[in-house]
C-alpha positions in Angstrom: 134.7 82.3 98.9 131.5 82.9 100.0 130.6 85.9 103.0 127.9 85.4 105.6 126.4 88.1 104.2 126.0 86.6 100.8 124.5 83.1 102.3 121.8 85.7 104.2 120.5 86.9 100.9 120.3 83.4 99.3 119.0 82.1 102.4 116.2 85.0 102.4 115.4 84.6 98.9 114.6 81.2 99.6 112.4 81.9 102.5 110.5 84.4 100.4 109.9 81.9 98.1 108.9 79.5 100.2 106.6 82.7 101.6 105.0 83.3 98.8 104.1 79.4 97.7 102.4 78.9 101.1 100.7 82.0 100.5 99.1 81.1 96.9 98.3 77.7 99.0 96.1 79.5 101.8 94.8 81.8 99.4 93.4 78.9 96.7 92.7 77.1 99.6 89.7 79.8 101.3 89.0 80.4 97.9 87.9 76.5 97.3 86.0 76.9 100.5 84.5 80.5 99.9 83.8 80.8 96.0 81.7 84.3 97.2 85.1 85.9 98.1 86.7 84.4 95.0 84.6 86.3 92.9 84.8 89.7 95.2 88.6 89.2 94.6 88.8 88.7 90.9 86.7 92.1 90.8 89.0 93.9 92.8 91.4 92.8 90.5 89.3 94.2 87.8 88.5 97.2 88.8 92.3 98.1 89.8 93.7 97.1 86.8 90.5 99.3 84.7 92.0 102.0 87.2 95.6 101.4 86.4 95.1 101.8 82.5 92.9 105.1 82.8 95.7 106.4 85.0 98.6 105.2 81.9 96.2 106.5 79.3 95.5 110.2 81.0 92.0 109.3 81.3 90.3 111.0 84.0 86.6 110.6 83.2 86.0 107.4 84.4 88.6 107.4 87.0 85.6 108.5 90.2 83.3 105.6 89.1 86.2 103.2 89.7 87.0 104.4 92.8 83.6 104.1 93.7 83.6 100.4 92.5 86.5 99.7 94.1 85.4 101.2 97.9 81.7 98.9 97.4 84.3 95.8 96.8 86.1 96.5 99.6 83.7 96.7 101.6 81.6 94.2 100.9 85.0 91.8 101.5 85.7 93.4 104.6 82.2 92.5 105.5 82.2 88.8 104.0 85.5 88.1 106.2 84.1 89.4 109.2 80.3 87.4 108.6 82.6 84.1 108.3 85.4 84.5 110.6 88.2 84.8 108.0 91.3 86.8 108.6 91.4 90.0 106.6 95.4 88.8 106.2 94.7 85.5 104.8 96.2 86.7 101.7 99.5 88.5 102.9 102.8 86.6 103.7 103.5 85.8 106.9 107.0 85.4 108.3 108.3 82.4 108.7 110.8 82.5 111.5 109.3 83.9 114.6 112.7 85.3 116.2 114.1 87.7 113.4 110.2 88.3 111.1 112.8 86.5 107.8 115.2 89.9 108.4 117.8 87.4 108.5 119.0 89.5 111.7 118.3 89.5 115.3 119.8 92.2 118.0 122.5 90.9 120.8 122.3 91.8 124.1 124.4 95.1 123.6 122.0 96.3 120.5 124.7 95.3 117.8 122.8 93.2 114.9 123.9 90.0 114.9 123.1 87.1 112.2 119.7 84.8 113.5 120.7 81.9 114.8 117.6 80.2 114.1 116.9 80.6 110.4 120.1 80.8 109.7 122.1 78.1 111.1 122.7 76.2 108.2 123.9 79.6 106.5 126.5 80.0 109.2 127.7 76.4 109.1 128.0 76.4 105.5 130.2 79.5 105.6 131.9 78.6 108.4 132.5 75.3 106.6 134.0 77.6 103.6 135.8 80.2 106.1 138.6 77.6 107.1 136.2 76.1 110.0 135.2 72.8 108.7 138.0 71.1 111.1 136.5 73.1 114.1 132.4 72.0 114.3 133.2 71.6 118.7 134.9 75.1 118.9 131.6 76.8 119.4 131.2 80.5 121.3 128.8 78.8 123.6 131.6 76.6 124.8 134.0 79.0 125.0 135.3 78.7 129.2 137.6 81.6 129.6 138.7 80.0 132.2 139.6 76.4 131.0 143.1 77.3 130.7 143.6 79.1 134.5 143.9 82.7 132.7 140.2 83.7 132.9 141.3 87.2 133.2 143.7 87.1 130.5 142.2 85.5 128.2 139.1 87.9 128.6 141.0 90.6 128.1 143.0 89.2 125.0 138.6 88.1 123.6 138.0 91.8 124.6 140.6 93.5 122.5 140.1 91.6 119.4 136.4 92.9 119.7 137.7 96.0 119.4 140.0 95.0 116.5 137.0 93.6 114.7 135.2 97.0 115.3 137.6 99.2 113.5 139.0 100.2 116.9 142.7 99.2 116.8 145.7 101.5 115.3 147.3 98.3 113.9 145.6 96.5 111.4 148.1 93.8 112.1 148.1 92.2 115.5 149.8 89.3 116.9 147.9 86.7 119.4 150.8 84.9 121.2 150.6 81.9 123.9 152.8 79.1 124.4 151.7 75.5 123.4 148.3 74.4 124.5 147.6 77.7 126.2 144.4 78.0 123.3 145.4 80.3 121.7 143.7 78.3 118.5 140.3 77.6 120.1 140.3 81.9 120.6 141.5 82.5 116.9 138.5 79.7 115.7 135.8 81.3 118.2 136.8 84.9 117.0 136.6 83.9 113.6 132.9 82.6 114.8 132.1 85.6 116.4 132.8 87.7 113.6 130.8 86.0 110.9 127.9 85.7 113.4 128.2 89.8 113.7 127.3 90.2 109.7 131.4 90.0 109.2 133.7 88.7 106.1 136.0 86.3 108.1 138.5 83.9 107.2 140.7 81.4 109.2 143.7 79.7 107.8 147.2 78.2 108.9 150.6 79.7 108.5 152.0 76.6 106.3 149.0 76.7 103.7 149.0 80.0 102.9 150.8 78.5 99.0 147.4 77.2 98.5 146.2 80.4 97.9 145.1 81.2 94.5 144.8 84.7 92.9 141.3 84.9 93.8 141.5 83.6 97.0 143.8 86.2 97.3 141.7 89.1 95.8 139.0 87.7 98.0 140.5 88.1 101.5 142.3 91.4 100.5 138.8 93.0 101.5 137.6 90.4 103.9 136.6 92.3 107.1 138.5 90.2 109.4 141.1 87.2 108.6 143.4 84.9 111.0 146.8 83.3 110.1 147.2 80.6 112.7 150.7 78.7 113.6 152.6 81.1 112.3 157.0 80.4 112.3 159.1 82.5 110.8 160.9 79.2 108.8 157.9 79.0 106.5 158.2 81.9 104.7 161.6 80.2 103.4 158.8 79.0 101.3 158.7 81.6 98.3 154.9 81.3 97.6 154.3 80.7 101.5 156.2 84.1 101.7 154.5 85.8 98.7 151.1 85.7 99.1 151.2 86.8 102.8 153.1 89.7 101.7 150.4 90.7 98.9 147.4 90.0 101.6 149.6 92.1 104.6 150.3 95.0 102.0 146.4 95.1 100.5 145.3 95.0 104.2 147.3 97.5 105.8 146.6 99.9 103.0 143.4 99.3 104.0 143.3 99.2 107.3 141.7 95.6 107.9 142.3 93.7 110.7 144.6 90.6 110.3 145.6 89.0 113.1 148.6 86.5 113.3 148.3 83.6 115.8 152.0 82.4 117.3 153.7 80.9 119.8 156.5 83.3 119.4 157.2 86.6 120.1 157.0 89.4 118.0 160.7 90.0 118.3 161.2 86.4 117.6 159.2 86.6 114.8 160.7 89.8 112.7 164.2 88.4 113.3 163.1 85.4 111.3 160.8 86.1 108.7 161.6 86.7 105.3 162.4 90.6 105.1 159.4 91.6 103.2 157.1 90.2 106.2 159.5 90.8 108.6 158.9 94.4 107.5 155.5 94.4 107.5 155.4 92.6 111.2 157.5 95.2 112.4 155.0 97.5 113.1 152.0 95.2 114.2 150.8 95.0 117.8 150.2 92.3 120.1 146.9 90.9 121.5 
């Protein structure tokens, strides 16, 4: 399983890649058109790299004649740059994406960090794509309408306090999002899911009767993901012994550490410790509800 913040750093390293090609290209490129400031740069070059060597080697005496070398170079290309309009940072890299300078990065409205949604996007599709999204490309924070479902107020409240969950600020690490059928409680357990990758956050979305699936890894994956959600969960499927195994290794290695899982049902909490296999039912017993 890959994390947003993994796709960044692939994506960047890309980016700087591509930086530094286009770089060499403008470079060779005023240097094909200026062969004078070819040959100032190849004895700047020089003169550093004498420099560099005296420095290794201890050698001090001709360490002020260098320097002096190096200051006429410099500028007599400051003054070759100027005499023929060139930009003294034609040779540096220049970012690429306009909106985050290639930081990956950009800052929200409130100041938090949040990942660019410009340079990035196909880094956030693809791990959304990998996070247990891939059947949820329409359920999109921009088309999120708190009030689509009558229960503006409630449903910004319920948005509200799984922020806070996602920022470390709940006492449960496990908390239960209820609703009855078609009251969306899915498209708010798929956007919070969105939300949190787009904040720089490990998060994982899966349903209640797939949890078998889960391999080992998988498992030692999401035991330190940042934020995961079980959706339609019933108490009947952890009659399923693998069903009911792996969510009791992922509850146990997430409330030891105090990560936030949140469990999406249409039942309540009540409800749903009567039912459940008594290792979960144990572990639900003390979650909140959202």
């Amino acid at each position: 399983m890959k994390t947003i913040s993994e796709a960044v750093n692939e994506r960047l390293s890309r980016i700087n890649n591509i930086k530094e090609v286009k770089k060499e290209d403008v470079i060779d490129a005023v240097h094909e058109k200026f062969p004078e400031l070819r040959k100032l740069d190849s004895q700047l070059v020089e003169v550093r790299a004498e420099k560099l060597i005296a420095s290794i080697e201890h050698d001090t005496d001709p360490m002020e004649a260098l320097v002096k070398r190096e200051e006429d170079i410099l500028k007599q290309r400051e003054k070759f740059l100027e005499d023929n309009n060139i930009r003294d940072d034609f040779d540096s890299t220049r970012a690429i994406c306009p909106k985050c300078n290639d930081t990956g990065y950009v800052k929200a409205k409130d100041g938090r960090s949040v990942v660019c949604p410009d340079c990035m996007k196909d880094a956030i599709v693809d791990v959304c794509n990998a996070s247990g999204l891939k059947d949820f490309s329409t359920f999109t924070l921009k088309g999120f309408d708190l009030d689509y479902y009558k229960d503006k107020g409630e449903r910004a409240q319920k948005f509200k306090k799984i922020q806070k969950i996602m920022a470390g600020k709940s006492d449960n690490p496990v908390m239960i999002l209820n609703g009855g059928v078609s009251s969306g409680k899915t498209y708010l357990a798929v956007v919070s899911c969105k939300y949190a990758i787009l904040q720089g956050l490990s998060a994982h979305y899966l349903k209640a009767d797939r949890l078998f699936e889960l391999t080992n890894e998988d498992l030692d994956d999401l035991k330190s993901y940042d934020y995961i959600v079980i959706d339609d969960y019933v108490p009947e499927i952890t009659n399923v012994y693998k069903n009911a195994t792996n969510l009791h290794t992922l509850l146990e290695a997430r409330i030891a550490s105090g990560l936030p899982t949140v469990i999406v049902s249409s039942s309540s909490l009540v409800a749903l410790v009567e039912g459940s296999e008594e290792r979960i039912a144990g572990k639900l017993r003390g979650a909140g509800t959202i």
